[in-house]
LONU-877409 format. One record per atom (N, C-alpha, C): x negated, y negated, z negated; residue in one letter. Coordinates in steps of 0.001 Angstrom, whole numbers, plus 500000, padded with zeros to 6 digits. Each point is the difference from the previous one (the first is absolute). Layout:
BEGIN
XYZA
...
This chain:
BEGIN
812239496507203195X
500654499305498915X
501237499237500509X
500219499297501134X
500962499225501161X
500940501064499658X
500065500941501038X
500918501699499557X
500772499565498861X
499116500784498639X
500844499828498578X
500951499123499667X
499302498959500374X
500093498202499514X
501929499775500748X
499792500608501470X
501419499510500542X
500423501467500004X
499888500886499463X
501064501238499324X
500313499245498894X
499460499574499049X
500635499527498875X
501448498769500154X
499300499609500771X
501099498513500337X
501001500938500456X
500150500894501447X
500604500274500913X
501168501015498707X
499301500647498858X
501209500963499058X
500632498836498796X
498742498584499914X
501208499410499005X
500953499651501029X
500426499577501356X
500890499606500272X
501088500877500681X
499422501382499713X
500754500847499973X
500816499727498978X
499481500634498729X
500619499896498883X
500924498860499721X
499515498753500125X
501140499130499697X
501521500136500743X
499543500654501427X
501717499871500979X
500155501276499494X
499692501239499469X
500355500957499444X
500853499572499007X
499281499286498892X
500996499725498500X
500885498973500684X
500006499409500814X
501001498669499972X
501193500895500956X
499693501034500584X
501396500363501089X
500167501310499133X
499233501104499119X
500780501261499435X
499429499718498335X
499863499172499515X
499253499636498525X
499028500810499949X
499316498883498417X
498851500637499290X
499549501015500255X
501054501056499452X
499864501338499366X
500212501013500831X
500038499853501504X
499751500211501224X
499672501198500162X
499551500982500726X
498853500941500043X
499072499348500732X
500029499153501102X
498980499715501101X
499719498841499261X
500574499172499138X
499053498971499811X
499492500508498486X
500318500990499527X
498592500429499239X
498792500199500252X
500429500953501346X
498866500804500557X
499057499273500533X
500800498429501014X
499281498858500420X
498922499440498878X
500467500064498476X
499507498801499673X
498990501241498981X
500029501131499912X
498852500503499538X
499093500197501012X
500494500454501475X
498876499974500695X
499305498440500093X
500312499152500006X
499459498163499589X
499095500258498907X
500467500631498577X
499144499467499018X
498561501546499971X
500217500643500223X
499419500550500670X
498679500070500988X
500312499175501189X
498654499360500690X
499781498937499804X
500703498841499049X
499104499051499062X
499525500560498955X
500009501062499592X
499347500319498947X
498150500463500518X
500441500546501340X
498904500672500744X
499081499036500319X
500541498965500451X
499572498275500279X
498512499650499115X
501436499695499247X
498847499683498408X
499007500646499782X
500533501747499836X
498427500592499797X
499080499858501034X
500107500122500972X
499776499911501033X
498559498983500607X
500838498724499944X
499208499114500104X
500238498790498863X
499090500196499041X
500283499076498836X
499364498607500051X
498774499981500502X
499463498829501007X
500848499079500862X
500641500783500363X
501151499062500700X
501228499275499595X
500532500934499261X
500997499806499250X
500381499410498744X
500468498769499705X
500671499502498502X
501176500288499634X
499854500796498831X
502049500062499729X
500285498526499028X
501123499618500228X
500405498680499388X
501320500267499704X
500007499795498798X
501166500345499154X
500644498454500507X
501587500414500232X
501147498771500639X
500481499183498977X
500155499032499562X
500607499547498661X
501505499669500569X
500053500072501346X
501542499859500836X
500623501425499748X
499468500616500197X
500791501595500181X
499750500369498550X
500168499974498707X
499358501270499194X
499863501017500036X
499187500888499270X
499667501407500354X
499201500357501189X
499546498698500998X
499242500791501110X
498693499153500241X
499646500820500764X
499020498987500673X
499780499832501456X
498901499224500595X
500146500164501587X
498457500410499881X
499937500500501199X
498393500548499969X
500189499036501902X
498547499147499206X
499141499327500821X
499187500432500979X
499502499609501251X
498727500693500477X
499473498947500369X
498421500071500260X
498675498988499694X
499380500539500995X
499590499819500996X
500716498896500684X
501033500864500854X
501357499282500352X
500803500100500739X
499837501484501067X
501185501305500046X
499559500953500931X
501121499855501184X
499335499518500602X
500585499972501631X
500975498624499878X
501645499932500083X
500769498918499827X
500642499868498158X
499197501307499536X
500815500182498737X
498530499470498245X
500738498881499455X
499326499721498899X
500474500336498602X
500755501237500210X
500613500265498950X
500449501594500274X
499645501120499143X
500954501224500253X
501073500125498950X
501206499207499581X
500809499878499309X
500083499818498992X
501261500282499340X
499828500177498116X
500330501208499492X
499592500441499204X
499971501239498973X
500167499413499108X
500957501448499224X
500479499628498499X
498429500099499790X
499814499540498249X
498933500553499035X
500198501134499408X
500888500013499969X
499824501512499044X
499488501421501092X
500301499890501557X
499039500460500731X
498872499807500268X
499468499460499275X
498361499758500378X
499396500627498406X
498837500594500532X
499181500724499051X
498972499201498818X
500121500225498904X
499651499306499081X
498299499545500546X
499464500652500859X
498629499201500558X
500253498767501217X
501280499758500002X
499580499370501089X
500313498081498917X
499039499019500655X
500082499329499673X
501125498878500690X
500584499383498676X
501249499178500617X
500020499015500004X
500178498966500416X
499533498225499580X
501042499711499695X
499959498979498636X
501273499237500112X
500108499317499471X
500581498421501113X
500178498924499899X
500696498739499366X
500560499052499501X
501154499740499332X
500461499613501289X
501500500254499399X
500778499370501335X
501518500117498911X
């Protein structure tokens, strides 16, 4: 789960120096950021015991998916839009 957990981190920060040095609409930071939503999606199904998705009231449209308890140095495998996540998965959300 460690593995997944810092592939995920290791392609969002792909993706971000992708869009910030050739933009968005990129080819590699597409490819970055579907392969991201992708193995958080795998995450979730994955291990649902572990995992909380928490909808951001900072970011709209996403959420961060939590992990319970903490895997390795990482307490968080990022944020995902919602509209990528599958109508079973449950979303919390907070006021903020």
């Amino acid at each position: 789960m460690e593995k997944v957990v810092a592939a995920i981190h290791g392609l969002n920060h792909g993706w971000k120096l992708a869009r910030e040095l050739w933009g968005e609409d990129c080819g590699l930071a597409l490819s970055l950021v579907g392969a991201k939503h992708r193995l958080q999606l795998h995450l979730v199904a994955s291990a649902p015991s572990r995992v909380r998705v928490v909808a951001d009231p900072e970011a709209p449209g996403t959420a961060g998916i939590r992990l319970h308890p903490p895997v390795g140095p990482f307490a968080d495998a990022a944020h995902i839009p919602l509209d990528c996540l599958p109508s079973d998965v449950n979303v919390e959300f907070h006021g903020g």
